[in-house]
N, CA, C and O of each residue as an XYZ file, in Angstrom:
416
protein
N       0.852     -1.178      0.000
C       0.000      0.000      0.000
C       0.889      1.229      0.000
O       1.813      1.395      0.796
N       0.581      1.967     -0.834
C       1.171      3.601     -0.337
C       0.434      4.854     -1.478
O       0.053      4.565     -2.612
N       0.379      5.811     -1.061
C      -0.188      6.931     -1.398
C       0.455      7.614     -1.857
O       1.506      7.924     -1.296
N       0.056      8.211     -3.235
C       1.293      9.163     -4.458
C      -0.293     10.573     -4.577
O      -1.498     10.584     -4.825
N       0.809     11.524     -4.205
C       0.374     12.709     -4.020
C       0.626     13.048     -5.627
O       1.473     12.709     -6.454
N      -0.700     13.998     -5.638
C      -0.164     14.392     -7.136
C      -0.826     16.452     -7.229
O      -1.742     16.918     -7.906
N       0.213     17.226     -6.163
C      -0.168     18.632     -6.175
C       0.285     19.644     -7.667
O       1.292     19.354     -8.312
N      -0.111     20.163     -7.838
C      -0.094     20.962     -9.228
C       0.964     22.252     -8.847
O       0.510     23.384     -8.681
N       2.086     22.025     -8.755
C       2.912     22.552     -8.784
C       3.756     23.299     -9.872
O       3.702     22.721    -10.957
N       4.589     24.535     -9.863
C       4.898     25.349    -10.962
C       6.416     24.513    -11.293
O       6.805     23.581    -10.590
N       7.105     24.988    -12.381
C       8.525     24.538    -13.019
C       9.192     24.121    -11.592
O       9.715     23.021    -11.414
N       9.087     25.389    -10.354
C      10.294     24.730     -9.736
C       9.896     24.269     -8.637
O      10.277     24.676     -7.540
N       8.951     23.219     -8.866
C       8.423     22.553     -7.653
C       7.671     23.200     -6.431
O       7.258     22.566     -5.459
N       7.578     24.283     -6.586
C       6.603     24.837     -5.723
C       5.189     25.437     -5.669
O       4.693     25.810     -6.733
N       4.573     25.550     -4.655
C       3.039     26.055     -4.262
C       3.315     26.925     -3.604
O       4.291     27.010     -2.860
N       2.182     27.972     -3.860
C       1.762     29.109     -2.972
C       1.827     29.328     -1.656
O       1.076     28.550     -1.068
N       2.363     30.006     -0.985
C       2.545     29.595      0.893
C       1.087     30.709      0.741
O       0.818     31.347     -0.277
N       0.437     30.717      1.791
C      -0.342     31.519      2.629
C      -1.416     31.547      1.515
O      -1.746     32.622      1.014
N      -2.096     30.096      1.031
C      -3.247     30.098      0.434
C      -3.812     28.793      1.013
O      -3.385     27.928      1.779
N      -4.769     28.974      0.439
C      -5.844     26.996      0.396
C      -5.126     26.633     -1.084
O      -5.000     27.348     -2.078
N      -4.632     25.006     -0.802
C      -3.686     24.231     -2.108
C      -4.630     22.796     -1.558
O      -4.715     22.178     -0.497
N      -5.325     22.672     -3.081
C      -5.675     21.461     -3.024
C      -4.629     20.205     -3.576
O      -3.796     20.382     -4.464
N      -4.762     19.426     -3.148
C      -3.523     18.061     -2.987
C      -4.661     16.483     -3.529
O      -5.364     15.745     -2.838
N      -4.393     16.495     -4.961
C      -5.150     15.386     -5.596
C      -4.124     13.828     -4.664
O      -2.894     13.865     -4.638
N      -4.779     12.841     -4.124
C      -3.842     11.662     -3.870
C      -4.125     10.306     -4.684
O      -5.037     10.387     -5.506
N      -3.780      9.659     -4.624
C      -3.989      7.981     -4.856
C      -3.943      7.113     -4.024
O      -2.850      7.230     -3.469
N      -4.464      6.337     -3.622
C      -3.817      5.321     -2.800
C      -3.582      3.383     -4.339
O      -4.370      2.787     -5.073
N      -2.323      3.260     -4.060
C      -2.329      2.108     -4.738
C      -1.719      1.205     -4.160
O      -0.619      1.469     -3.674
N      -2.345     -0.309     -4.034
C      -2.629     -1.346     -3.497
C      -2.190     -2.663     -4.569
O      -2.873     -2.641     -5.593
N      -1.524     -3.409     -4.534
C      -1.531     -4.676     -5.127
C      -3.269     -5.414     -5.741
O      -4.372     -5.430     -5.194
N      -2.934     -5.780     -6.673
C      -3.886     -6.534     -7.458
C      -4.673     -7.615     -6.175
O      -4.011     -8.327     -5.421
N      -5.645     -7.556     -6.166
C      -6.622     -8.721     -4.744
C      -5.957     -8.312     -3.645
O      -5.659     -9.324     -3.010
N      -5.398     -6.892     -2.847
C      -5.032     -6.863     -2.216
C      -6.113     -6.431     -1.290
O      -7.003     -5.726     -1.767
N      -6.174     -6.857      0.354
C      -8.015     -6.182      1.059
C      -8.111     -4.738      0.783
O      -7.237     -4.041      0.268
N      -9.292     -4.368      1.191
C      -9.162     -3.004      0.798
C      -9.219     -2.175      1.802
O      -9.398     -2.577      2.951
N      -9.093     -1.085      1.534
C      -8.625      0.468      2.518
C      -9.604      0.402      3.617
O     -10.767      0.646      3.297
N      -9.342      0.095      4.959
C     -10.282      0.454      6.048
C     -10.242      1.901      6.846
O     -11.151      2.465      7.454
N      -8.543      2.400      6.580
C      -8.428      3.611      7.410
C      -7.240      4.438      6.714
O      -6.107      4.120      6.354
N      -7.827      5.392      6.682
C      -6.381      6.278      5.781
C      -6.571      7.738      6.421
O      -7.619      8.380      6.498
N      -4.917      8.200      6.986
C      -5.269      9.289      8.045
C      -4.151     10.132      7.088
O      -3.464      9.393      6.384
N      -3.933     11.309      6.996
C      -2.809     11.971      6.401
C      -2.298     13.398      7.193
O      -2.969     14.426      7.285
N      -1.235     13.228      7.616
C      -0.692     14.541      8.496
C      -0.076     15.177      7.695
O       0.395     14.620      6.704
N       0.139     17.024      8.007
C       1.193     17.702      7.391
C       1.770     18.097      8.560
O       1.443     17.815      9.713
N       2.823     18.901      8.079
C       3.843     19.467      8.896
C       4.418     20.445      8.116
O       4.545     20.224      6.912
N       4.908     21.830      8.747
C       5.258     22.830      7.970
C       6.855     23.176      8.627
O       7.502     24.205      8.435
N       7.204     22.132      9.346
C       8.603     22.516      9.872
C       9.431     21.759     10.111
O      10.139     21.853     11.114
N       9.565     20.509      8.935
C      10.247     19.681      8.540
C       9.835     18.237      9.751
O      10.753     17.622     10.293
N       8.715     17.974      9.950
C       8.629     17.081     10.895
C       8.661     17.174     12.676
O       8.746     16.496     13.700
N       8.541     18.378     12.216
C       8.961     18.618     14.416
C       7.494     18.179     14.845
O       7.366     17.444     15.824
N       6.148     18.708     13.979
C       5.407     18.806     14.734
C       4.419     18.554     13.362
O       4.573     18.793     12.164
N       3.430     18.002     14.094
C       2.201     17.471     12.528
C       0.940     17.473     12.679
O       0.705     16.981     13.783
N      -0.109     17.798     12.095
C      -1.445     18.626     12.237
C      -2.063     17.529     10.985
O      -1.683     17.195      9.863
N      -3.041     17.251     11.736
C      -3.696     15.666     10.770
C      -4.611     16.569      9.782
O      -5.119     17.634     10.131
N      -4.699     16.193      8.952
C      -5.639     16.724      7.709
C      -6.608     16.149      7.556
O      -6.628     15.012      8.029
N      -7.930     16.685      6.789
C      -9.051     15.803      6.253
C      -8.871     15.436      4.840
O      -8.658     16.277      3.966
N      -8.967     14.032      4.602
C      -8.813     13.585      3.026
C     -10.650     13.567      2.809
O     -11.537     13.097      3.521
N     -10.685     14.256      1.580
C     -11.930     14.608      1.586
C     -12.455     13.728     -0.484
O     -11.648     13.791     -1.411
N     -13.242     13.357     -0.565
C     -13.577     11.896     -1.708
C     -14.695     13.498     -2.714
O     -15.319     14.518     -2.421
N     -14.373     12.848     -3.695
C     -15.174     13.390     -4.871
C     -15.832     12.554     -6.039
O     -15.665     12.738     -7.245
N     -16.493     11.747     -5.521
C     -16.741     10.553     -6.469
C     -15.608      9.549     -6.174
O     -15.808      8.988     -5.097
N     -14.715      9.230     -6.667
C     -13.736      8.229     -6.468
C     -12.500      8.358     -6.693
O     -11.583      7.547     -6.827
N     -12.599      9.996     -6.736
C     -11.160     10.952     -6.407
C     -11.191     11.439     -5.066
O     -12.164     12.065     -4.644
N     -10.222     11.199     -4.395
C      -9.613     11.829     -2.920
C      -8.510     12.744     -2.847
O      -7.538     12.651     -3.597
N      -8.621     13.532     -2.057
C      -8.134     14.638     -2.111
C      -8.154     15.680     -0.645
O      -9.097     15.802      0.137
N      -6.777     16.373     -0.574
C      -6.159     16.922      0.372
C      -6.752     18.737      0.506
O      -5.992     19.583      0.034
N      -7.743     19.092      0.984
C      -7.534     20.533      0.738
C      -6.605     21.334      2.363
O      -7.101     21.456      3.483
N      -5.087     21.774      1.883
C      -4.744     21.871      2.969
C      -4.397     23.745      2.468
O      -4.353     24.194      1.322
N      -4.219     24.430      3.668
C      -4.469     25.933      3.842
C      -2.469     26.288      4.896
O      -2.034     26.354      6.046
N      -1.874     26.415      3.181
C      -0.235     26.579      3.859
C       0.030     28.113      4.334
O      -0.332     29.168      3.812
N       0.771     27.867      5.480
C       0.956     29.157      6.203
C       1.728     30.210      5.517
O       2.442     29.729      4.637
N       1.817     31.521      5.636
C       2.802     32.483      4.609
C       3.859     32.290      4.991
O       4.424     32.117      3.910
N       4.619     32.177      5.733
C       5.586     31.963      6.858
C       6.614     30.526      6.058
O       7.840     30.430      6.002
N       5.627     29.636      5.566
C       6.489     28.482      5.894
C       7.084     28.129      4.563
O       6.444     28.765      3.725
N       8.045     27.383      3.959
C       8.971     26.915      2.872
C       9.025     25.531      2.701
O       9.663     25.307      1.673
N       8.726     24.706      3.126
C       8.623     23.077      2.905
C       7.018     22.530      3.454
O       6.346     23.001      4.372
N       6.776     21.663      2.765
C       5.560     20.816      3.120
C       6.089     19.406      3.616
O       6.668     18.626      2.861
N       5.956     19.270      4.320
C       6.177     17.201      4.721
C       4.823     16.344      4.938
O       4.088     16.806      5.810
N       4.454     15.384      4.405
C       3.287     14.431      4.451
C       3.561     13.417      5.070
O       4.731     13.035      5.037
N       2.716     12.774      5.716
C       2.574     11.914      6.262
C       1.684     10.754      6.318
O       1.032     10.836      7.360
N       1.302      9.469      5.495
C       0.303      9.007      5.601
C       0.577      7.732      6.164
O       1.646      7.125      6.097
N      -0.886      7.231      6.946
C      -0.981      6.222      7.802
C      -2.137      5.416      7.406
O      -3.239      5.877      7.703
N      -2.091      4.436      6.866
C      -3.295      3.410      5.943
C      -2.956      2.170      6.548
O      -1.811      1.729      6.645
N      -4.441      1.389      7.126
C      -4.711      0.411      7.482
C      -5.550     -0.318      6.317
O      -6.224      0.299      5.493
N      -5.387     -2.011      6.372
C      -6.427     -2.081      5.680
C      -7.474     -3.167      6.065
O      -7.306     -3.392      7.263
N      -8.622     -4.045      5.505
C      -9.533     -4.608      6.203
C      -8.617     -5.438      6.901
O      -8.883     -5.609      8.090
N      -7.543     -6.030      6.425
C      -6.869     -7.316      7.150
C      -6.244     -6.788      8.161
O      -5.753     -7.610      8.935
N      -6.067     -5.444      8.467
C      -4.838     -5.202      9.985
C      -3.925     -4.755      9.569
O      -3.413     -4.013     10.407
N      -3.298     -4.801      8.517
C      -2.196     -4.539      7.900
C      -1.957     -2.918      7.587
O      -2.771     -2.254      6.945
N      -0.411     -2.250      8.276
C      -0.263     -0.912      8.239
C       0.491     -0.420      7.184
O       1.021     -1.196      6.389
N       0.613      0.971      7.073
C       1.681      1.220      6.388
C       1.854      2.748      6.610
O       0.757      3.303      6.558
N       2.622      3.387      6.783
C       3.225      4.781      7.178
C       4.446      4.991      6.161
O       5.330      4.173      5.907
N       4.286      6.275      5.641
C       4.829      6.473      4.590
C       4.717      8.122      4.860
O       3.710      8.830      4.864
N       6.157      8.483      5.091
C       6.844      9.816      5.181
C       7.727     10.856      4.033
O       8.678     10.346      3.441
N       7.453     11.955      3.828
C       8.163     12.430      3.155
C       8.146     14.264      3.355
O       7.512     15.267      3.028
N       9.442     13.765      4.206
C       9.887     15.317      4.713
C       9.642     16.581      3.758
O       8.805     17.468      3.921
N      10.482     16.460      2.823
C      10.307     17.728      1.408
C       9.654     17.325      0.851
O      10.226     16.601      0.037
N       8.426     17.315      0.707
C       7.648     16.954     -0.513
C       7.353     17.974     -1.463
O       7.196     17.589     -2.622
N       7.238     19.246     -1.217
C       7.282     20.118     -1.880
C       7.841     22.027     -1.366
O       7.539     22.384     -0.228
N       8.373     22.731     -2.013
C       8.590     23.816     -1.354
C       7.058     24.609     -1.614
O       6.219     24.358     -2.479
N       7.033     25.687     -0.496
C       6.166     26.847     -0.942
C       7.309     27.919     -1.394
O       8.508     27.896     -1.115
N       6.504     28.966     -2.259
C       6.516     30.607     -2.417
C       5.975     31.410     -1.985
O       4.789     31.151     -1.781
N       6.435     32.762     -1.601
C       5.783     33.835     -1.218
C       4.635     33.830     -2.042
O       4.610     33.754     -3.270
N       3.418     33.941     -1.032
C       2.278     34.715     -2.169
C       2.730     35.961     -3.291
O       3.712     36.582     -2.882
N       2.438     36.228     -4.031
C       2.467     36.961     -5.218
C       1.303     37.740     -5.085
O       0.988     38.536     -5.970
């Protein structure tokens, strides 16, 4: 199991600091693998010190992150935590996942 973020980011990898940035995800799973019972997703705006759980929010059978980045901050880090019907975990970290920019 693991979850591939897919944010709409400019040439040099970055998003807007001090807006609402919606965050399209995936979760992909092996072929007959059980399916998704629990999927939690944290951010963090200061490289992991500290992490603020998000709502993954469904649009038909697209899921998706609407998270609101501070003006202040320069890196995004994610965090996701997926269980599935069988018990089975998986936590999957990624410190830099993307930089912000000054609003414009």
């Amino acid at each position: 199991m693991a979850v591939r973020y897919a944010p709409a980011l400019d040439a040099y990898n970055t998003a807007p600091a001090g807006r609402r940035f919606v965050v399209p995800l995936q979760i992909v799973t092996q072929t007959g693998a059980p399916r998704i019972r629990d999927l939690t997703i944290r951010v963090s705006y200061d490289a992991g010190r500290t992490w603020r759980t998000t709502t993954v929010s469904t649009d038909g059978s697209r899921r998706f992150l609407t998270l609101h980045h501070p003006a202040t901050a320069h890196m995004v880090a994610l965090r996701a935590h997926i269980v599935d019907t069988d018990g089975n975990t998986t936590t999957q970290t990624q410190i830099n996942a993307y930089a912000l920019r000054a609003p414009r």
